[in-house]
TORVOGU-944757 format. One record per residue: x, y, z of N, C-alpha, C in turn. Coordinates in steps of 0.001 Angstrom, whole numbers, plus 500000, padded with zeros to 6 digits. Example, Ala and Ser with C-alpha at 12.3 -4.5 7.8 and 13.67 -1.06 7.14 Angstrom:
// residues 2
513190 / 494310 / 507800 / 512300 / 495500 / 507800 / 513200 / 496700 / 507800
512850 / 497750 / 507080 / 513670 / 498940 / 507140 / 512900 / 500030 / 507870
***
This chain:
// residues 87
243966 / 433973 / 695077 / 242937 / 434936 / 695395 / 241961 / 434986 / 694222
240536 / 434896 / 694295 / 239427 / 435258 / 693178 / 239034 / 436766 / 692910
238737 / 436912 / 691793 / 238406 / 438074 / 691162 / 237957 / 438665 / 692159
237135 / 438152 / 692897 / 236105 / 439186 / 693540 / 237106 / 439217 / 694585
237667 / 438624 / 695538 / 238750 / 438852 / 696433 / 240049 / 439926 / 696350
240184 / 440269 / 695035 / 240965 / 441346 / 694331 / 239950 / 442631 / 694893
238926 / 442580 / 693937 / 238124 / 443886 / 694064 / 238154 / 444236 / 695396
237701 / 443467 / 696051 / 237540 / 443925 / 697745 / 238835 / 444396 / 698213
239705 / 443420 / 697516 / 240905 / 444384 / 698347 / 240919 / 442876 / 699737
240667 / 442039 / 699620 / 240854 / 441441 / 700808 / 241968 / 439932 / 700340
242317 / 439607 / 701154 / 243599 / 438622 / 701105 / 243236 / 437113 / 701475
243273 / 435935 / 700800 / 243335 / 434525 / 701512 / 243420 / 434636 / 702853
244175 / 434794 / 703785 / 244535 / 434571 / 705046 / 244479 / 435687 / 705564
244163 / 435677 / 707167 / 243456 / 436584 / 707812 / 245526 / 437050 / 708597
245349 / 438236 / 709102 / 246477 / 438544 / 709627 / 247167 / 437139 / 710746
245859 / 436817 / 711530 / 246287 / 435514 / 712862 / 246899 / 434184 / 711732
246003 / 433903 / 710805 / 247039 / 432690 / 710206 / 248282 / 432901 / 709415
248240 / 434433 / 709124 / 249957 / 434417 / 708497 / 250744 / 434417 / 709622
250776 / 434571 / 711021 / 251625 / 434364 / 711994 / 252260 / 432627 / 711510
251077 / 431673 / 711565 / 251470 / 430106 / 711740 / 252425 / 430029 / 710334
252324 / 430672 / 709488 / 252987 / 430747 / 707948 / 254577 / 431755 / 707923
254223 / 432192 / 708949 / 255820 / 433054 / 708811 / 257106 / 432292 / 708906
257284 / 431381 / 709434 / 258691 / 430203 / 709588 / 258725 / 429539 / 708214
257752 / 429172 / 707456 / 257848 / 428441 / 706349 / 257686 / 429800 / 705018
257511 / 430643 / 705417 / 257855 / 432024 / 704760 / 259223 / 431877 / 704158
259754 / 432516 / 705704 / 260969 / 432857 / 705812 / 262072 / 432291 / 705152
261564 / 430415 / 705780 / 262563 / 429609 / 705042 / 262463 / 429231 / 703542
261357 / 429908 / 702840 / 261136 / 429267 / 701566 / 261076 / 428202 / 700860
259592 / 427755 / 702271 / 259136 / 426190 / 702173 / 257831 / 426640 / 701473
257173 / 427903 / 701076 / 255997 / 427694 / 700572 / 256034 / 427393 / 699327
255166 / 426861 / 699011 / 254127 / 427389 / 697117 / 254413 / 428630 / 696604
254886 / 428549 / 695562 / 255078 / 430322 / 695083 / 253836 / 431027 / 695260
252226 / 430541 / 694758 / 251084 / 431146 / 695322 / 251319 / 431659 / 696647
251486 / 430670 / 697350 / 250846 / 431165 / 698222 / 252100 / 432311 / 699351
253498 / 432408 / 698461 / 254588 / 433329 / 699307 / 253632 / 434580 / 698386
253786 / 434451 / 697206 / 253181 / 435829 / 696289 / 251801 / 436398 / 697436
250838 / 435502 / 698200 / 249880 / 435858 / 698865 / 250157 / 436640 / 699792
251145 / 436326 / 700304 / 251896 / 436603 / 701590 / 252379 / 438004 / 701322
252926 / 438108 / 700134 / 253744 / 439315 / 699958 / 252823 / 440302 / 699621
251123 / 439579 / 698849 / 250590 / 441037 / 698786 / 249869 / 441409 / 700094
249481 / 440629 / 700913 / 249033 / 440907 / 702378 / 250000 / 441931 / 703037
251716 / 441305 / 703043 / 252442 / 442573 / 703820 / 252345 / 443653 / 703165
252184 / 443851 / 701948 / 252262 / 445267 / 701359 / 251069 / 446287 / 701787
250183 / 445264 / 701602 / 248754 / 445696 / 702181 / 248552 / 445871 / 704060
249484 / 445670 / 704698 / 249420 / 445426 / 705690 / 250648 / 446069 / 706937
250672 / 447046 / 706981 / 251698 / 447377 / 707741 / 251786 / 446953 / 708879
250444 / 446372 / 709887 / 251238 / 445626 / 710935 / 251502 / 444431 / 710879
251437 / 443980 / 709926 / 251936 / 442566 / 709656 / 252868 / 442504 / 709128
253505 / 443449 / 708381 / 255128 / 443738 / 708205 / 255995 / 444189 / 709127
255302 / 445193 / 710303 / 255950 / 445265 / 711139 / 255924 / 444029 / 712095
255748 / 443070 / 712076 / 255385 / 441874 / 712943 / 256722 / 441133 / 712408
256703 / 440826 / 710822 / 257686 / 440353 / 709729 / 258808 / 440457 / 710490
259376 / 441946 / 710188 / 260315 / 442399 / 710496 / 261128 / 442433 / 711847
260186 / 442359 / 712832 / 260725 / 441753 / 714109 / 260770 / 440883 / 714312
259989 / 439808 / 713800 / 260313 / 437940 / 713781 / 261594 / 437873 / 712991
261791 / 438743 / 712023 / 262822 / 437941 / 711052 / 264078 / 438733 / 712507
264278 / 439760 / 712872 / 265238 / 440299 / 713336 / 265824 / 439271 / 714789
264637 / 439129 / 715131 / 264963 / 437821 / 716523 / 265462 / 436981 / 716199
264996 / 435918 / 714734 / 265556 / 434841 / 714260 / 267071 / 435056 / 714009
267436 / 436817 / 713541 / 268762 / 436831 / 713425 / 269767 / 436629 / 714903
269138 / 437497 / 715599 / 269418 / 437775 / 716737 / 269729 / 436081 / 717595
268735 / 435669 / 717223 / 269047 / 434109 / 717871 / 269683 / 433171 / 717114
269997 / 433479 / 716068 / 271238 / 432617 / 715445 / 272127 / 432620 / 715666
272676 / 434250 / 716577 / 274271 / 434931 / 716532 / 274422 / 434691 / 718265
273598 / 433970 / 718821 / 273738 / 433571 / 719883 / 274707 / 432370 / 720449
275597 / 432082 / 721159 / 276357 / 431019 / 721617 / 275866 / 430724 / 722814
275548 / 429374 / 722928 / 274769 / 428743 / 724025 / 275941 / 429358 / 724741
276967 / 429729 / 725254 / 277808 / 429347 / 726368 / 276861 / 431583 / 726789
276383 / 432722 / 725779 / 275629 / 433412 / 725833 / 274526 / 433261 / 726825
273844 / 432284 / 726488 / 272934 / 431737 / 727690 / 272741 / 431749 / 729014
272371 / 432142 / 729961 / 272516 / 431748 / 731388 / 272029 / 430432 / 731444
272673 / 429915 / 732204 / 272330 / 428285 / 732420 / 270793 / 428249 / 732845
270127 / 429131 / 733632 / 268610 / 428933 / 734138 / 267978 / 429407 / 733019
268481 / 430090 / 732045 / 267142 / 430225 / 730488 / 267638 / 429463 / 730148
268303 / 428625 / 729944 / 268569 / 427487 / 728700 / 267954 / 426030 / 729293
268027 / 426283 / 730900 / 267262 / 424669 / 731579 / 265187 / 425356 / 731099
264853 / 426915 / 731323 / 263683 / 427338 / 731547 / 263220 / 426933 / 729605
263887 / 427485 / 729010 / 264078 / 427050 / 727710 / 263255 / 425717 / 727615
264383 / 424637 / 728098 / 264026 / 423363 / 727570 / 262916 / 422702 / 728169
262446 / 423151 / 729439 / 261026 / 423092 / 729827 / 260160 / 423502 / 729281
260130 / 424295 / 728438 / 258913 / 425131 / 727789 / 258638 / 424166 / 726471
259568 / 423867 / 725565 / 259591 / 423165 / 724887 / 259234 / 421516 / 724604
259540 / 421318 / 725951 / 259461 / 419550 / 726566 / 257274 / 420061 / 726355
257278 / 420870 / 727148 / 255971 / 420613 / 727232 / 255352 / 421190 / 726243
255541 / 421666 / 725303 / 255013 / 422064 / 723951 / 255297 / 421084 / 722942
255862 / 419717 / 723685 / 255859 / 418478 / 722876 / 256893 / 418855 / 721739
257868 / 419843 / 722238 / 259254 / 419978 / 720519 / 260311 / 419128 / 720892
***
């Protein structure tokens, strides 16, 4: 962030591109810059912490999941969504 970006009070990244940055957040794939950026945006930012905080809680939530959990038609609807989002 530049001096003058301090004064204002305004952040590198706009609230919509820390969404694309939250997975590499989380996992602590960034640049220390640019997690430190991150962290002063959420402080500065309560709905983007509240955003945080429910992405990180799903990710838990979907870890503690056992495919056999699954209904067989979300896990086929699942892999359609994905096929075509090219993952």
């Amino acid at each position: 962030m530049t001096k003058e970006e301090e004064k204002k009070g305004t952040h590198r990244h706009s609230c919509e591109a820390l969404v694309d940055l939250l997975c590499d957040y989380l996992e602590g794939e960034l640049p220390l810059d640019e997690r430190a950026e991150i962290d002063r945006h959420m402080a500065d930012c309560p709905p983007c912490l509240a955003f945080l905080n429910t992405y990180q809680k799903t990710a838990e939530i979907c870890r503690a999941l056992r495919p056999e959990d699954i209904p067989k038609e979300v896990q086929e609807r699942l892999i359609r969504f994905l096929v075509s989002q090219g993952r």
